[in-house]
Phi, psi and omega in degrees: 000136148002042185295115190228125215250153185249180200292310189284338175284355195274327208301300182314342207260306181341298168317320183269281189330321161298316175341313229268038195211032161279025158276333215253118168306299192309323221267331196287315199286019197239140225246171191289348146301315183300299178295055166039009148254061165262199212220131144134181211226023181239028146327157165086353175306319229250248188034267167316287165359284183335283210260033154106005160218153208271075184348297193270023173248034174109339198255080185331308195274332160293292206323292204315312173288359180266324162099212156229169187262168166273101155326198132088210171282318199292327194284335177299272168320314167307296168294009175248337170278338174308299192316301192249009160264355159312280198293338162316306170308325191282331134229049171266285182283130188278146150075010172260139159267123186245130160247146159254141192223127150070204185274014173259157138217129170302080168246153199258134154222128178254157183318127156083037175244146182001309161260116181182144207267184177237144164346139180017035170251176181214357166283144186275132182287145165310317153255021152306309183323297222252357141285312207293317189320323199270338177304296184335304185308300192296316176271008150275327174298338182252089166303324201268068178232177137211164191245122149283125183250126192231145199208160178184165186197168190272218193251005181290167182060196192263152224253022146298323219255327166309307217277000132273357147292333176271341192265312170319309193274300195317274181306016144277319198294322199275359171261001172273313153342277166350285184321336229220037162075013184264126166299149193273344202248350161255010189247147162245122172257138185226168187185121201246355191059189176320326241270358215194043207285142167284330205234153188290142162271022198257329171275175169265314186308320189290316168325267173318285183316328196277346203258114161199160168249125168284130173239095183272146119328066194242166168303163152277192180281324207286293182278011129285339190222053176226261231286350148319313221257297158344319177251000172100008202260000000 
């Protein structure tokens, strides 16, 4: 026989289950918008932010991959699986900063951080190798995502030659992915050069923060219309 559970015991049991991941550092600082259940279409602000770009100044084709969020149970149930692989990440990879923002997670590797290059190079070091390698495993263990790959560099030199440096690094990380069994149909690489800094370039600290690689997290369609279909919606 049947057992047939209603929408509102799937929302409550959801609930207590994101509660239960309030161990998790990315997780304690991210307000219930952040944790996937708010309601409304304005995902990718907070996002965007994280990684140095501004959603709402025009630039059509990141929102679009980044999308919006999902409300309701289903945004609940999204965030919460968001939630722990957040926190896996958080302690598995050495030199990763992790946030959960919106229906995402942001993790930062800044110069001379997990990930990370030699003056005006873009081939990945062994240990960079050996960090990206502890990624790879989590995101084959989360098949129903996709990664966004984001590259940045600060403002010294000329700022032609940056913004092919970032590009140069990012489609190293997304071709060492690649390389290493991440299907090509979940990674997107994007890349700003100089164009997009979180930190003053007037400091070297501010500097060493701007030299960074993004690695964003999002659901896919497939754990969107999973955890739709879950909550009744």
């Amino acid at each position: 026989m049947k057992t047939h559970i209603k929408k509102s015991s799937i929302i409550v049991f959801t609930l207590i289950m994101a509660l239960s991941m309030v161990n998790c550092k990315s997780v304690q600082n991210a307000n219930n918008k952040q944790k996937g259940g708010a309601i409304g279409a304005a995902g990718g602000a907070l996002l965007g932010a994280i990684i140095g770009n501004n959603i709402g100044g025009g630039n059509a084709a990141l929102g679009a991959v980044i999308g919006g969020v999902i409300g309701g149970g289903a945004g609940v149930l999204i965030g919460d699986k968001m939630d722990k692989q957040a926190q896996q990440i958080e302690e598995e990879v050495p030199g990763a900063q992790v946030e959960r923002v919106d229906q995402g997670i942001v993790v930062t590797f800044e110069d001379g951080s997990g990930v990370y290059f030699a003056t005006n190079k873009y081939n990945i070091n062994d240990p960079s190798q050996t960090t990206l390698l502890k990624l790879v495993s989590i995101f084959k263990e989360n098949a129903d995502t996709k990664i966004l790959v984001v590259g940045h560099t600060d403002s010294s030199g000329d700022a032609s030659y940056n913004m092919t440096l970032s590009k140069n690094r990012a489609n190293s990380v997304s071709s060492f992915l690649k390389q290493n069994g991440i299907n090509s149909s979940r990674l997107i690489t994007k890349w700003y050069g100089e164009e997009q800094p979180i930190a003053n370039n007037a400091t070297e600290a501010g500097r060493s923060k701007n030299r960074r690689v993004n690695i964003v997290i999002l659901p896919n369609d497939e754990m969107i219309n999973d955890a739709k279909k879950q909550a009744g919606e």
